[in-house]
ZAMARGU-4260 file (C-alpha; in steps of 0.2 Angstrom, whole numbers, plus 5000, padded with zeros to 4 digits):
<rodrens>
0) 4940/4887/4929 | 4940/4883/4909 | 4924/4875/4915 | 4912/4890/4917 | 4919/4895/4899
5) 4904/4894/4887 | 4910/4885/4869 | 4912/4901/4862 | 4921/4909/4875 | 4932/4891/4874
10) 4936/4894/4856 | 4941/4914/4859 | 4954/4908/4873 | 4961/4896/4860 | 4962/4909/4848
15) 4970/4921/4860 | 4983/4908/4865 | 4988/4903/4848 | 4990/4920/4842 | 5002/4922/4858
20) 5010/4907/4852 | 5012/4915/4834 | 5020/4929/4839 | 5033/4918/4849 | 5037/4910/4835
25) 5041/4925/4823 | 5051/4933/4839 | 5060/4917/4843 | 5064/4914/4823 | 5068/4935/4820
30) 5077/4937/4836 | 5086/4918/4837 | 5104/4927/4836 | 5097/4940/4850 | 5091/4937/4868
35) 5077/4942/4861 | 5073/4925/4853 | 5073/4918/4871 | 5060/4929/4873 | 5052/4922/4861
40) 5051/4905/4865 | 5045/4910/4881 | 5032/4919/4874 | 5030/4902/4863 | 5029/4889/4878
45) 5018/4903/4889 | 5004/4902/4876 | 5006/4885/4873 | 5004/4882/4891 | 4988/4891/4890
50) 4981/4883/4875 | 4983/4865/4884 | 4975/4871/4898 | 4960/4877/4886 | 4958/4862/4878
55) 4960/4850/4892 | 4941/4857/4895 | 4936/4860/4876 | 4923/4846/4877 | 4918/4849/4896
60) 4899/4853/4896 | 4895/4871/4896 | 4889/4882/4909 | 4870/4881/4913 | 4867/4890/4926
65) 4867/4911/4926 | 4881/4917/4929 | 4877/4935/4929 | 4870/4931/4949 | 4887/4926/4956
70) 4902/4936/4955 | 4917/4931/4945 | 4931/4927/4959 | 4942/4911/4950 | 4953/4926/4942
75) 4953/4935/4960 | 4960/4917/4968 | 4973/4914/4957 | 4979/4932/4954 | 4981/4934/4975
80) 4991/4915/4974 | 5003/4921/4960 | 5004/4939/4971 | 5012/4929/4985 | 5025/4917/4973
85) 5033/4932/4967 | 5033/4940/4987 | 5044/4924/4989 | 5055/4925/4973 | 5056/4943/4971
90) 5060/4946/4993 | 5071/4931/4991 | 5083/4940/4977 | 5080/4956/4988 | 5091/4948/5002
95) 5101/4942/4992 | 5105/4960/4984 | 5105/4967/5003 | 5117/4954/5005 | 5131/4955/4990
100) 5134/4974/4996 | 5138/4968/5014 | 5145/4953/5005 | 5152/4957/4989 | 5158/4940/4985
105) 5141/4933/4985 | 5139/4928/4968 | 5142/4915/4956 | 5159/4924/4945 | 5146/4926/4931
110) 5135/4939/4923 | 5119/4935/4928 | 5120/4935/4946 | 5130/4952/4947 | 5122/4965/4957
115) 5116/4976/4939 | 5105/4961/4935 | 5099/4954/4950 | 5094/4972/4958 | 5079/4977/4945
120) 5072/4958/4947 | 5070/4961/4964 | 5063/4979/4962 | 5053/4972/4946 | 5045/4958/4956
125) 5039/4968/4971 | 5033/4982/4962 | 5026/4974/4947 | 5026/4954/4951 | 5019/4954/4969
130) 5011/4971/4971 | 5003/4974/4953 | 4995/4955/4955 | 4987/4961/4971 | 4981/4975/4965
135) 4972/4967/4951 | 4966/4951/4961 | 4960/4965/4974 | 4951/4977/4961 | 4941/4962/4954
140) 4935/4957/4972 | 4933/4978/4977 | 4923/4982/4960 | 4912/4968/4960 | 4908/4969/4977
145) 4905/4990/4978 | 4896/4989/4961 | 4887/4972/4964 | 4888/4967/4947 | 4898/4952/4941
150) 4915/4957/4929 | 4909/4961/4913 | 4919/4947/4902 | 4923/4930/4906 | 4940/4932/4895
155) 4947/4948/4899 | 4947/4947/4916 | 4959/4932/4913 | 4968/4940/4900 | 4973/4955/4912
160) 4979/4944/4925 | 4991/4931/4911 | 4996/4946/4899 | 5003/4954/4914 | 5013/4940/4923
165) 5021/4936/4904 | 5025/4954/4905 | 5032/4952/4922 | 5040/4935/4918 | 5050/4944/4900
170) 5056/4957/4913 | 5062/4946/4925 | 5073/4935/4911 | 5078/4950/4903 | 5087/4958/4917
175) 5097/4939/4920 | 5102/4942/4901 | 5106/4960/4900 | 5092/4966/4891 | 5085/4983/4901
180) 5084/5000/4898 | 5093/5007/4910 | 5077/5017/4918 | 5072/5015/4935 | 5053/5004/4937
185) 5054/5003/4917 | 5069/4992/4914 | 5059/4979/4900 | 5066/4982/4883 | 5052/4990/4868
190) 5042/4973/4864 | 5036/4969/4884 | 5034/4989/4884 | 5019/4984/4867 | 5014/4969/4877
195) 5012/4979/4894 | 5001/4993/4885 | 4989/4980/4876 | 4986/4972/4891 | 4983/4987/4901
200) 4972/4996/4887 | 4961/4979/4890 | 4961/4980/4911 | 4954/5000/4909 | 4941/4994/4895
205) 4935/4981/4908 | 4935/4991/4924 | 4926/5004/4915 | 4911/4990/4906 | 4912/4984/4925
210) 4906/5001/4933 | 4893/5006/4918 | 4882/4988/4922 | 4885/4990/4942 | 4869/4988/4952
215) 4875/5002/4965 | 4871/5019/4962 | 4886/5024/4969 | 4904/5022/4964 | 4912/5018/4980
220) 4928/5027/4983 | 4938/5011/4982 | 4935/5011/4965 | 4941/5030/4962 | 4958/5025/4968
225) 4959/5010/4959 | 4952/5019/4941 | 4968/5033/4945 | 4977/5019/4945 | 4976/5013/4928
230) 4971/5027/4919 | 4986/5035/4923 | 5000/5021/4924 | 4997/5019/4907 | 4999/5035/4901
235) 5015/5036/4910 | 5019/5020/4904 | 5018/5025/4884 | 5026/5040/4887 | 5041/5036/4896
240) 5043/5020/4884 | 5043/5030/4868 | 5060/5022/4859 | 5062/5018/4843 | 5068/4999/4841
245) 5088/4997/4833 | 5082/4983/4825 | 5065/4973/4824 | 5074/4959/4826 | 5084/4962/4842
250) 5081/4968/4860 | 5090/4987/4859 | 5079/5001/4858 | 5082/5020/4859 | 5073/5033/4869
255) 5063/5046/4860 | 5070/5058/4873 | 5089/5064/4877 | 5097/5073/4891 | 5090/5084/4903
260) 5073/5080/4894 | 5075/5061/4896 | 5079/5063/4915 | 5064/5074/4916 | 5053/5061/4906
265) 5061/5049/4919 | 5056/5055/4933 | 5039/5063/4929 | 5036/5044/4926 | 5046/5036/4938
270) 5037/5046/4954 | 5020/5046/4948 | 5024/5026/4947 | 5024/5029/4966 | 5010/5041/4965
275) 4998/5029/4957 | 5004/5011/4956 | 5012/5012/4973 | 5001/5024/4981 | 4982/5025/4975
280) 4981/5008/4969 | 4985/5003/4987 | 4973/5015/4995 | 4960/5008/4985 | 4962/4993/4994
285) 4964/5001/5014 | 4947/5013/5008 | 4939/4996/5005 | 4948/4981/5019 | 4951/4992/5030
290) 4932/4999/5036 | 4926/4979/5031 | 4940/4972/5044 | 4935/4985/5060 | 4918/4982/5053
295) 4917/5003/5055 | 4912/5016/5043 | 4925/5025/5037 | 4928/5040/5049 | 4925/5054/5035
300) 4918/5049/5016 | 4920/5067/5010 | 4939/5067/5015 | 4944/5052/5004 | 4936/5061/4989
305) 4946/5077/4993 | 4964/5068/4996 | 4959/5059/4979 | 4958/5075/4971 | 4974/5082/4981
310) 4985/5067/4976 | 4979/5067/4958 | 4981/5084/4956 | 4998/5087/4967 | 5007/5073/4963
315) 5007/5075/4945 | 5020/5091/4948 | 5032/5082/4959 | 5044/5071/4951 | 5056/5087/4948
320) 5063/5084/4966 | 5072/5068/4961 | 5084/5080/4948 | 5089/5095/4961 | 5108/5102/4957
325) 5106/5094/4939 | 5104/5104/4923 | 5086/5102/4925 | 5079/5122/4923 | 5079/5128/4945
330) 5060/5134/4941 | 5058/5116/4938 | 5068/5108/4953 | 5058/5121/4964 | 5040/5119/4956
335) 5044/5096/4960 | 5049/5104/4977 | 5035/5114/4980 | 5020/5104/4975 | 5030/5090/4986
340) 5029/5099/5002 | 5010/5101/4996 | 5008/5083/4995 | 5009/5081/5013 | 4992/5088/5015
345) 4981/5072/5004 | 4993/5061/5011 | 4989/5062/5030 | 4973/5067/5026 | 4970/5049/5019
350) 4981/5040/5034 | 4974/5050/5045 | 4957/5046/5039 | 4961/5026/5039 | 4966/5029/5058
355) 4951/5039/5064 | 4939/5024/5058 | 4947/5013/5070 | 4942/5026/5082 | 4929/5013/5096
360) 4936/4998/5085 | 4955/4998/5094 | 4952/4982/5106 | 4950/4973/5088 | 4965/4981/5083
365) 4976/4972/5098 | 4968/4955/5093 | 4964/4955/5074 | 4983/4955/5068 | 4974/4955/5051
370) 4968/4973/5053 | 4984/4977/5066 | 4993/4975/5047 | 4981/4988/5042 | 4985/4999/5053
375) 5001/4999/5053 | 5002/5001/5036 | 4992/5017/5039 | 5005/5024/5051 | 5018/5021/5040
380) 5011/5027/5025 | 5009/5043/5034 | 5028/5043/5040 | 5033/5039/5023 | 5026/5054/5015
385) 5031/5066/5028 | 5048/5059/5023 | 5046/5060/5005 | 5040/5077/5006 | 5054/5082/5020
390) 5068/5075/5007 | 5061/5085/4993 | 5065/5103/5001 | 5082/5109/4991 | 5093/5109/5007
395) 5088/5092/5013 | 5090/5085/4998 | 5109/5090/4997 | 5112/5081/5010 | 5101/5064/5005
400) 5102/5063/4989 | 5114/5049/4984 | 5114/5041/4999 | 5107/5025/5008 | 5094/5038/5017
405) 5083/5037/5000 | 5084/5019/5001 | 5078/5019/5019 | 5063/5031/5012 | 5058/5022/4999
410) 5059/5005/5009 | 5048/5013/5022 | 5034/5014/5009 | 5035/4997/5000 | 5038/4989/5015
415) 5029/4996/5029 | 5013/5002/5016 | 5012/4995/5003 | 5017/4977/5007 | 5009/4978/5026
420) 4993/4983/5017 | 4992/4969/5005 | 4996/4956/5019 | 4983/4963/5027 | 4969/4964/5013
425) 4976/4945/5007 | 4971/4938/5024 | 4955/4947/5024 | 4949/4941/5008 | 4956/4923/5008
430) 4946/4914/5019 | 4930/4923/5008 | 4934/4917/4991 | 4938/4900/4996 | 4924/4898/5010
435) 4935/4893/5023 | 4931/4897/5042 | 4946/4904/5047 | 4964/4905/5042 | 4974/4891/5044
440) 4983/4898/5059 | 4981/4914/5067 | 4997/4912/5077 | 5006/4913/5060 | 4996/4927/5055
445) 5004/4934/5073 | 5020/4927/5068 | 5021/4936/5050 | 5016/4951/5057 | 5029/4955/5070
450) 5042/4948/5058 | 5037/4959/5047 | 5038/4973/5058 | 5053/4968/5066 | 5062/4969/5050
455) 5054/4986/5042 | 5060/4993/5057 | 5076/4986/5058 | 5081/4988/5039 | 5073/5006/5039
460) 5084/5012/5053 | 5101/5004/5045 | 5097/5012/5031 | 5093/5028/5038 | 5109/5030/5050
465) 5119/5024/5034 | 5112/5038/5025 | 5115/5052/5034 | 5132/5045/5040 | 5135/5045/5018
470) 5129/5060/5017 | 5141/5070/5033 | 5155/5060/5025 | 5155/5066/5009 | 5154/5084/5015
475) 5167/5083/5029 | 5184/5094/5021 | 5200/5095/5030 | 5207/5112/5035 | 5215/5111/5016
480) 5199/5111/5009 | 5202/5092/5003 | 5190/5080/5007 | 5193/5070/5023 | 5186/5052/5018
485) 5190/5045/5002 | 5175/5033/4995 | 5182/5016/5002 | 5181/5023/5019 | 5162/5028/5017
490) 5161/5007/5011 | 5169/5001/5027 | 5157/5015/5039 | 5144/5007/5028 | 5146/4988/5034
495) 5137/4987/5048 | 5122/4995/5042 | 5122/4984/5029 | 5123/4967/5037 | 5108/4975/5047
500) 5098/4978/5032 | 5102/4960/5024 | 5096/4955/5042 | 5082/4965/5042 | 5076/4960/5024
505) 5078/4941/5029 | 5067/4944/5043 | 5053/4950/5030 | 5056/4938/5020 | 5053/4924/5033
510) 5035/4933/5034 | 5033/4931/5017 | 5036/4913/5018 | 5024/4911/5033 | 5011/4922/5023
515) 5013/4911/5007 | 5013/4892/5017 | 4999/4899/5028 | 4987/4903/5012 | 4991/4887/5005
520) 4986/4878/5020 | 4970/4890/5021 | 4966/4882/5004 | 4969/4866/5006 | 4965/4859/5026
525) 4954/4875/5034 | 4935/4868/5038 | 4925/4873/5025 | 4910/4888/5027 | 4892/4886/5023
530) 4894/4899/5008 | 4886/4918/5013 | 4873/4925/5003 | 4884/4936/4992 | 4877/4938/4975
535) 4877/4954/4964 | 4858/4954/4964 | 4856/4952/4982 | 4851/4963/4997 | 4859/4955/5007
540) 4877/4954/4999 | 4891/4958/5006 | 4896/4978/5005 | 4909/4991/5010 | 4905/5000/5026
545) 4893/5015/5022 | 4898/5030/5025 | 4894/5041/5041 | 4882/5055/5036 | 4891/5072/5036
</rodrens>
């Protein structure tokens, strides 16, 4: 990979990495009293990692071919195999979790493996680790592909990809120590918060050089999602991260916001996280795997762009439903409410859209289980929203807020969409890149995919009778007026559903495995494939299904 480097672009990585391993340094010699100086040698050895893999190629002979005719897909191939190690560590420590609240002895009588620690590594690794590296694998391969122009940079494509593991990888560690700021999806302490926005400010700087040189007239609506994407996770990301440091020399930081106004900051960031890293980054991939797997055009083009508009525009307003019954002004609560039950309408206009193009292409749907993980990740995309948008109305919300029934919600969505969809897109695009004919086995694929399924399903539904039996509980009075279950009795109702759900997530997590082992396979024993013409310049390359005239 160093290989294709010319010396020039050799020296810049070198550069790069050693001023990676500067900055570890001063943070591991500032912060040596702090956990923040483990950071820093992590930050140390990460860069040093990198610089020794720079100059075991320093002297290789530089590149003599052009590489503006071929497309860039070395940072694509490894961004999809890191995706699928944090599937595996992240699901791992999420049955694990699922397990200490059927179990709660399931730890090691120490602090790191207590529920408060291990609970965000999970969350952080699905969200950020395994999802956030699919999505930028999958926007290389998407915007290279619609644009049929090569990435614009042979660096900062790999920058992207390491900056935001390192970032990934501080997270992790810190949550094991302690370190976190106690906000939901943006835990990480102020210097990974720095780190996160420098690496993203570089990702929108190269998707946007990316587009400008594109050979392709037109901006395929792929690339529309995944553009939302970025732009806007990092300005949520600044804004919800404003703190001001305790010390430069230590981990604690202080929000810029307080009270009600924090809560608010919160949640304006922490639903529009779902909005746009859980949400239009992923449609971005089903607008572009989807119509290339049923080999159909998507069933109406104009109807993407309008749910684009109706998600970016709707879902801006709607994180005020998280705060109902709080101090948080009731214009507020009901303008989140509002603009949630609004949502409903871009949402199924998109599943709905994804479910009309396999309209002629169904038989394919019962054999492909590669595009039947689409599918199904369109169905419950769709079931998700209704849900989100159902929970949000002020009465509902009374009664699941709280309560496991939100945890069944949101499960609904990173399971059955957003993880479904990227198995999906990971099996469709793996054989490509590395020129195989097929995947290793397709009775895996089968395998993952009813596993999968089998434990959505079966962690959804715990979770979803757990709710609601939570939620009845709390509100049950005697003839008194005094409440008729104390809070251990609501714990022992509870045990059931939550062996079902540590079931249900081991299930997944089985898929996972499968889905990880079977790649590595793919890579390493499927026949090779005389390489396709697929070359930016070319007529012929390979391209998203046109859209039908309207």
């Amino acid at each position: 990979m160093i290989s294709t480097f010319t010396s020039g672009e050799r020296q810049g990585a070198l550069i790069i990495a050693g001023a990676v391993m500067l900055f570890g340094l001063i943070m591991a010699v500032a912060g040596h009293a702090d956990p923040m100086g483990v950071h820093g040698w992590i930050v140390l050895l990460f860069g040093g990692a990198t610089a020794y893999a720079v100059l075991r190629a320093v002297y290789d002979p530089a590149p003599q071919e052009d590489r503006a005719l071929s497309y860039y897909d070395d940072p694509t191939k490894v961004g999809l195999v890191i995706s699928l190690f944090w599937a595996v560590v992240a699901m791992g420590m999420g049955v694990w979790v699922a397990a200490q609240l059927a179990w709660p002895d399931l730890r090691f009588d120490a602090a790191w493996s207590s529920f408060g620690r291990i609970r965000p590594v999970h969350t952080s690794g699905v969200i950020f680790g395994f999802g956030g590296n699919a999505l930028i694998a999958t926007s290389y391969h998407v915007m290279q592909r619609t644009s049929r122009a090569r990435l614009a940079g042979q660096i900062s494509p790999w920058f992207v990809l390491l900056g935001f593991n390192l970032f990934c990888l501080l997270a992790a560690t810190g949550y094991l120590m302690g370190v976190t700021q106690s906000k939901e999806y943006a835990e990480p302490e102020w210097y990974a918060d720095i780190l996160l926005v420098i690496v993203w400010v570089v990702y929108f700087i190269l998707y946007i050089r990316t587009l400008a040189r594109r050979n392709e007239p037109h901006i395929y609506v792929a690339n529309w999602y995944y553009l939302a994407f970025i732009l806007v996770v990092a300005i949520l990301h600044i804004v919800n991260n404003l703190a001001v440091p305790a010390s430069l020399t230590g981990a604690k930081s202080y929000s810029a916001f307080a009270g009600v106004q924090d809560a608010m900051t919160q949640w304006w960031y922490g639903h529009n996280a779902v909005a746009f890293f859980l949400t239009a980054g992923f449609l971005g991939m089903l607008y572009y795997f989807l119509p290339k797997r049923a080999e159909r055009p998507i069933y109406s083009y104009r109807l993407s762009i309008l749910s684009f508009w109706g998600i970016v525009f709707f879902y801006i307003w709607a994180g005020s439903h998280h705060l109902h019954y709080t101090a948080l002004p009731q214009w507020v609560q009901t303008l989140g409410m509002t603009f949630s039950v609004m949502l409903l309408v871009p949402s199924w206009a998109s599943a709905g859209n994804a479910l009309m193009t396999l309209n002629g292409a169904w038989h394919k749907v019962r054999d492909d289980a590669t595009l039947r993980f689409m599918m199904v990740a369109a169905v419950f995309y769709g079931l998700s929203t209704f849900e989100g948008s159902f929970m949000a109305v002020r009465a509902v919300n009374s009664l699941s807020h709280y309560t496991d029934w939100t945890v069944g919600h949101v499960h609904a969505g990173a399971m059955g969409w957003v993880a479904l969809i990227t198995f999906g897109s990971i099996y469709a695009v793996v054989p490509l890149l590395w020129k195989r004919e097929t995947m290793y086995s397709w009775k895996l694929v089968e395998w993952h995919f009813w596993l999968a399924l089998a434990g959505t399903v079966v962690y959804v539904f715990a979770m979803w009778n757990s709710g609601i039996t939570q939620g009845l509980m709390w509100r049950t009075y005697t003839e008194s007026g005094t409440l008729a279950y104390s809070f251990t009795d609501t714990l022992v109702a509870m045990h059931p559903y939550y062996v079902a759900r540590a079931f249900g997530g081991a299930l997944f997590l089985a898929g996972a495995i499968l889905a990880a082992f079977n790649v590595y396979m793919t890579i390493r024993r499927a026949p090779a494939k005389q390489p396709e013409r697929d070359y930016p310049t070319s007529s012929e390359a390979t391209e998203p299904a046109v859209p039908v005239a309207e």
